[in-house]
DRENKE-297265 format. One line per 5 residues: number of its first residue (from 1); their letters; for each residue x, y negated, z of C-alpha. Coordinates in steps of 0.5 Angstrom, whole numbers, plus 2048, in hexadecimal, padded with zeros to 3 digits. Layout:
! residues N
NUM) A) X Y Z; ...
This chain:
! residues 349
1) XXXXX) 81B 7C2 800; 817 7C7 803; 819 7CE 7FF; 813 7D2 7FC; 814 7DA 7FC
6) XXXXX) 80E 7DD 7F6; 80D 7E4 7F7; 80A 7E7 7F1; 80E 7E2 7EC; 80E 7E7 7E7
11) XXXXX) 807 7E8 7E6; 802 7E4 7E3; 800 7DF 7E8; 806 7DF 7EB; 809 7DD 7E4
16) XXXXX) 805 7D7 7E4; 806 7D5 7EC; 80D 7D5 7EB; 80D 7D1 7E4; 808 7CB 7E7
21) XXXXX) 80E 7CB 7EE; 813 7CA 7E8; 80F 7C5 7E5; 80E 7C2 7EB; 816 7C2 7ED
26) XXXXX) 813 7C7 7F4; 81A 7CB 7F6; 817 7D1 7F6; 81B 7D9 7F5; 817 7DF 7F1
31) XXXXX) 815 7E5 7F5; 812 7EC 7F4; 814 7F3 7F2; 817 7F2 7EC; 81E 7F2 7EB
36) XXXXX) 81D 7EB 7E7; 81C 7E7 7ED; 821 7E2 7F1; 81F 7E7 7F8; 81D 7ED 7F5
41) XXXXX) 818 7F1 7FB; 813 7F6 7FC; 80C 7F6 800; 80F 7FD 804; 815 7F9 806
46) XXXXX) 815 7F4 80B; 81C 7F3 80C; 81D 7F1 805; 816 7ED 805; 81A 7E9 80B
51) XXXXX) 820 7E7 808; 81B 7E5 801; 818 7E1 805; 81F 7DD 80A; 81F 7D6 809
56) XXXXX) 818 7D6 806; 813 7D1 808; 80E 7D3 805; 80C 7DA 802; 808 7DA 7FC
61) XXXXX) 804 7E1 7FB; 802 7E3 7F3; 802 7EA 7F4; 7FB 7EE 7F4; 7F8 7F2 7F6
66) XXXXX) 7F9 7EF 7FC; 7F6 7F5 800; 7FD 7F7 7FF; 801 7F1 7FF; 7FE 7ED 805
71) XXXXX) 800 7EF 80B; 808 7F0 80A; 809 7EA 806; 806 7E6 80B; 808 7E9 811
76) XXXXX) 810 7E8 80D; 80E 7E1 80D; 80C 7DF 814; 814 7E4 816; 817 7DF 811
81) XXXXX) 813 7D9 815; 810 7D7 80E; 808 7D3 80C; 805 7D9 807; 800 7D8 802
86) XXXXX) 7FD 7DD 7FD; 7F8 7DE 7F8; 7F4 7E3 7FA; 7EC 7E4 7F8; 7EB 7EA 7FC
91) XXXXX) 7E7 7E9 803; 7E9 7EF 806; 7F1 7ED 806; 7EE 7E6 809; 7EB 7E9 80F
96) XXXXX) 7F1 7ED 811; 7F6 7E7 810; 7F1 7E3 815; 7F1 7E9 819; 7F7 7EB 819
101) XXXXX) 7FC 7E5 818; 7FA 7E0 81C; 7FD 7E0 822; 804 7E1 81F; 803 7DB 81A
106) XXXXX) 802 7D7 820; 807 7DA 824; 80C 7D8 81F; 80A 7D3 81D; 807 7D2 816
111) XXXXX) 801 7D3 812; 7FE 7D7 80E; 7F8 7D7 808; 7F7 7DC 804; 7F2 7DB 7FF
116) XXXXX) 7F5 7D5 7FB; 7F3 7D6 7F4; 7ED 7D6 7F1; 7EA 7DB 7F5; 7E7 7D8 7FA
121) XXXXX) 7EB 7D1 7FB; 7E5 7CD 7F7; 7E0 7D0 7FB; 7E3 7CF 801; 7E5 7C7 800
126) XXXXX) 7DF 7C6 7FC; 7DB 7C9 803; 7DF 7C4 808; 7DE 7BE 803; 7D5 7C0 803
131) XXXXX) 7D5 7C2 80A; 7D9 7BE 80E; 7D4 7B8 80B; 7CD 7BB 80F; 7D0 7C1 814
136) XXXXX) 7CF 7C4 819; 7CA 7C8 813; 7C5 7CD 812; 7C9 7D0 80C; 7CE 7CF 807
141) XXXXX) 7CE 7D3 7FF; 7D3 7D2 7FB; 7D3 7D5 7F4; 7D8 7D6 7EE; 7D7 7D7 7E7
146) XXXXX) 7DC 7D8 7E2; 7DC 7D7 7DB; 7E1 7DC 7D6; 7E6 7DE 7DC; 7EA 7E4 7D9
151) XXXXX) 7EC 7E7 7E0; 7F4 7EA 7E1; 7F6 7F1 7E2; 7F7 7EF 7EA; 7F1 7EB 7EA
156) XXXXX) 7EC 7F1 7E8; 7F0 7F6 7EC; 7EF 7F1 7F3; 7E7 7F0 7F0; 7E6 7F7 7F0
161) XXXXX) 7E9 7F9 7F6; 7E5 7F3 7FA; 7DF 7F7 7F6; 7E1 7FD 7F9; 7E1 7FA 800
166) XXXXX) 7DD 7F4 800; 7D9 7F3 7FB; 7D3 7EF 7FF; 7CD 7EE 7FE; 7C8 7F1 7F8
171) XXXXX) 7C4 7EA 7F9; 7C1 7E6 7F2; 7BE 7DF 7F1; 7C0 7DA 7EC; 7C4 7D3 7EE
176) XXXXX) 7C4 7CD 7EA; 7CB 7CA 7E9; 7CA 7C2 7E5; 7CA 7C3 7DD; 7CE 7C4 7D9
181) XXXXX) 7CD 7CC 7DD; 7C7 7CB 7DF; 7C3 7D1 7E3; 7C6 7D7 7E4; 7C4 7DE 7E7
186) XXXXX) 7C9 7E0 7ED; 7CB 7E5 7F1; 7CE 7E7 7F7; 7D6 7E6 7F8; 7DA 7E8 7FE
191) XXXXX) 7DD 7E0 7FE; 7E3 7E0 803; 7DF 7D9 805; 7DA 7DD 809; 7E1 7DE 80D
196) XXXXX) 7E4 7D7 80D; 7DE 7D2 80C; 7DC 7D3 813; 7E4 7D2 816; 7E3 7CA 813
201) XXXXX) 7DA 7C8 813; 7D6 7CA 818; 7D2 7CD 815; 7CE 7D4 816; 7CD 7D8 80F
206) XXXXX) 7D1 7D8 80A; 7CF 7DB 803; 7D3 7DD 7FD; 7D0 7DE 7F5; 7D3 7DF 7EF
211) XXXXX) 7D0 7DD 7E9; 7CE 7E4 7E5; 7D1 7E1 7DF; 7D7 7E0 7E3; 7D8 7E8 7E1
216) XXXXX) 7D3 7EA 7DD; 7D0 7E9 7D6; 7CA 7E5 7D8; 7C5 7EC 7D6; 7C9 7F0 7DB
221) XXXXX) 7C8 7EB 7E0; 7C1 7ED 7E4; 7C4 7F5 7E4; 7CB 7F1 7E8; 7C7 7F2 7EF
226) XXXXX) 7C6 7FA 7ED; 7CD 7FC 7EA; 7D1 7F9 7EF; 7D0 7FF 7F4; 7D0 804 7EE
231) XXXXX) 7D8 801 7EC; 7D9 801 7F3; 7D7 808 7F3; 7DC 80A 7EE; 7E2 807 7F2
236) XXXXX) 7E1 80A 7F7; 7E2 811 7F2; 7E8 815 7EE; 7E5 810 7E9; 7E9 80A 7EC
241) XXXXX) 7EF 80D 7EA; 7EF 80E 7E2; 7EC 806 7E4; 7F1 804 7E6; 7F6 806 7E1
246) XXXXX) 7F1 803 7DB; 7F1 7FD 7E0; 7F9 7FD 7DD; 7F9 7FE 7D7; 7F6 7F8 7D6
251) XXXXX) 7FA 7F0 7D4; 7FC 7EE 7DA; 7F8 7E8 7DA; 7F5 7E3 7D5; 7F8 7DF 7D1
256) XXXXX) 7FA 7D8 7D1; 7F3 7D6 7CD; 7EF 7DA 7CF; 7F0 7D7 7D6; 7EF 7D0 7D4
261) XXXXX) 7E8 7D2 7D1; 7E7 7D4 7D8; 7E2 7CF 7DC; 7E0 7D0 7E2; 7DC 7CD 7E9
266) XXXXX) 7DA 7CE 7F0; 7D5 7CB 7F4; 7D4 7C9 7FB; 7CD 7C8 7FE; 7CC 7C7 806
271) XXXXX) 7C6 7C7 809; 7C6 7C3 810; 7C2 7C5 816; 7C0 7BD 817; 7BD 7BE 80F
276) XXXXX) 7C2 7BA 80C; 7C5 7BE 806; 7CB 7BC 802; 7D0 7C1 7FC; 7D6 7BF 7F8
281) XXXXX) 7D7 7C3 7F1; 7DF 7C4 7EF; 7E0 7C6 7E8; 7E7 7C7 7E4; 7E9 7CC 7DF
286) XXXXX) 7EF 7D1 7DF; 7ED 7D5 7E5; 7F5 7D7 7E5; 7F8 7D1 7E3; 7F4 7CE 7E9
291) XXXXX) 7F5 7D3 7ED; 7FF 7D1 7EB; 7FD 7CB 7EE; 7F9 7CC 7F4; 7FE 7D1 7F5
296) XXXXX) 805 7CC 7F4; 800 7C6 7F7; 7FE 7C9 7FD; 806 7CC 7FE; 808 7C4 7FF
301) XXXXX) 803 7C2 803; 804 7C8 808; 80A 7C4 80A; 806 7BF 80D; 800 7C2 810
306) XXXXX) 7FF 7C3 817; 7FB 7C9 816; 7FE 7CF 81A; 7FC 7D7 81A; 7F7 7DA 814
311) XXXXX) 7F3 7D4 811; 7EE 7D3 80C; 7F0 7CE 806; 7EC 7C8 809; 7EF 7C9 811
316) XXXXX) 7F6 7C8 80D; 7F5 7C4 808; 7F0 7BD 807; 7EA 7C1 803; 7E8 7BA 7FF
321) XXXXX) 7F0 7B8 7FF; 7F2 7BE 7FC; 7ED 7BF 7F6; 7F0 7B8 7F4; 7F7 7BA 7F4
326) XXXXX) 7F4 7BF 7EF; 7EF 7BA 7EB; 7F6 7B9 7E5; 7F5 7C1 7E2; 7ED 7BF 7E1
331) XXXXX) 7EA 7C1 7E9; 7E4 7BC 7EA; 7E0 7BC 7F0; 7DA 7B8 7F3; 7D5 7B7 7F7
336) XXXXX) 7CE 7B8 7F6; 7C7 7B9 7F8; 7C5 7BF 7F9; 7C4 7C4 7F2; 7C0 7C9 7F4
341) XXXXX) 7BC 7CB 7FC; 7BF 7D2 800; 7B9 7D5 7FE; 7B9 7D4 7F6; 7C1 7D8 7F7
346) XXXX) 7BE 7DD 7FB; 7B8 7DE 7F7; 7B6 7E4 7F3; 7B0 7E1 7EF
């Protein structure tokens, strides 16, 4: 049995991937910087990284912000010739991880697949799923909306530094999901799909959106556009500090109700070159309960790819196989006629 090392275990998404491969019966041994766990280690210490990670198949990163821990988590892994995964949501690490670490992934023989939780893996399958149907395209959209997400210290601090580096783009325009959510404003979101989308669908324009709702009162939603640079401005002073110390005073994540009243989903529309068109819309709730599962599913199926170097989820992982894998917590996925035309996404009227 294949043995999975969860660096991060003690935190709050970590907790629930080691709670998920205990449930799963997945052999797995706890790491991080606490003294608490099975192999403690710290990021600035790759000797004790390496021994964390001896006889692991898989390395399962929890720990954010990954800006940080990214690059010497994986790096112990593939020393250890072990597959890695984690949960970021940050695009900037997913850039650096596919610049910097293919090579020696495949020289040793492993795959790795960062953004394996709920940023961006809906996305990215739901985007294989719709474009593979009519590829080569023109374009594809994918578009979140989520419905009563309590965010995590780690996930406002990894949120907030992608903001500071990456914010994308200031666009606006409205996209019509299928009822009960119904037309929504958006916005412009530095998806890690505009990354990984083209590794797997010809395509040649990927555009990512968030539904203003998704993270601001529905009033605040036409000022979004405007006060992301003003935030993005603040970061980048003395203020980020004080932040940052606010950011820990606060509960280290949402309780267990609060995160089943969560619903959330993610649509993909491909645009053809021939004129064809197809989406797929994804939707589930509890993004960290889904983001456990993607995690310790993803860990053993890692086993079994023959994806080598760093991928995205749908290069390692059947895209359509996998969101059937996660239909049992409540993930639904379906192909559909297209919801809404590019123009409507971007428009501004």
């Amino acid at each position: 049995m294949t043995l999975v090392a969860v660096y991060g275990a003690t935190g709050f998404t970590g907790k629930l991937v080691c709670a998920e491969l205990a449930r799963r019966g997945v052999d797995f041994v706890t790491s991080g910087r606490s003294p608490a766990t099975d192999r403690p280690a710290r990021v600035d210490d790759p000797a004790a990284l390496r021994r964390a990670f001896e006889g692991a198949g898989v390395v399962a990163n929890c720990a954010g912000p990954f800006r940080d821990t990214g690059a010497p988590v994986l790096e112990a892994a593939i020393a250890a010739g072990a597959h890695y995964l984690d949960t970021t949501g940050e695009l900037p690490w997913m850039r650096d991880a596919h610049a910097r670490f293919d090579a020696a992934a495949r020289d040793a023989g492993v795959a790795a697949v960062p953004a394996m939780g709920f940023d961006f893996l809906p996305g990215d399958l739901a985007a294989h799923v719709a474009g593979s149907a009519v590829e080569p395209l023109e374009d594809i959209v994918v578009v979140y909306h989520v419905d009563g997400f309590g965010p995590t210290r780690g996930t406002l601090r990894s949120s907030l530094h992608v903001i500071r580096t990456d914010a994308g783009a200031a666009a606006r325009g409205w996209f019509a999901f299928p009822e009960p959510i119904g037309r929504k404003r958006v916005a412009g979101y530095p998806g890690g799909e505009e990354l990984t989308v083209p590794r797997h669908v010809r395509t040649r324009k990927v555009t990512c959106r968030i539904t203003t709702d998704s993270i601001a009162p529905p009033a605040a939603g036409p000022l979004l556009p405007l006060a992301v640079p003003l935030l993005r401005g603040v970061l980048r002073s003395p203020l980020a500090g004080p932040l940052d110390r606010a950011i820990g005073r606060l509960p280290e994540g949402p309780s267990a109700q609060q995160r089943a009243e969560v619903r959330w989903a993610v649509a993909a529309v491909a645009r053809g070159e021939d004129g064809r068109s197809a989406s797929a819309l994804v939707t589930g709730p509890d993004v960290y309960g889904v983001t456990a599962r993607a995690i310790a599913e993803g860990a053993q199926r890692l086993t079994q790819t023959a994806a080598r170097g760093v991928v995205a989820p749908a290069e390692a992982f059947d895209a359509q196989a996998f969101l059937d894998a996660l239909a049992p917590f409540g993930v639904q996925s379906s192909i559909c006629e297209p919801v809404v035309t590019t123009r409507s996404v971007g428009s501004r009227k």
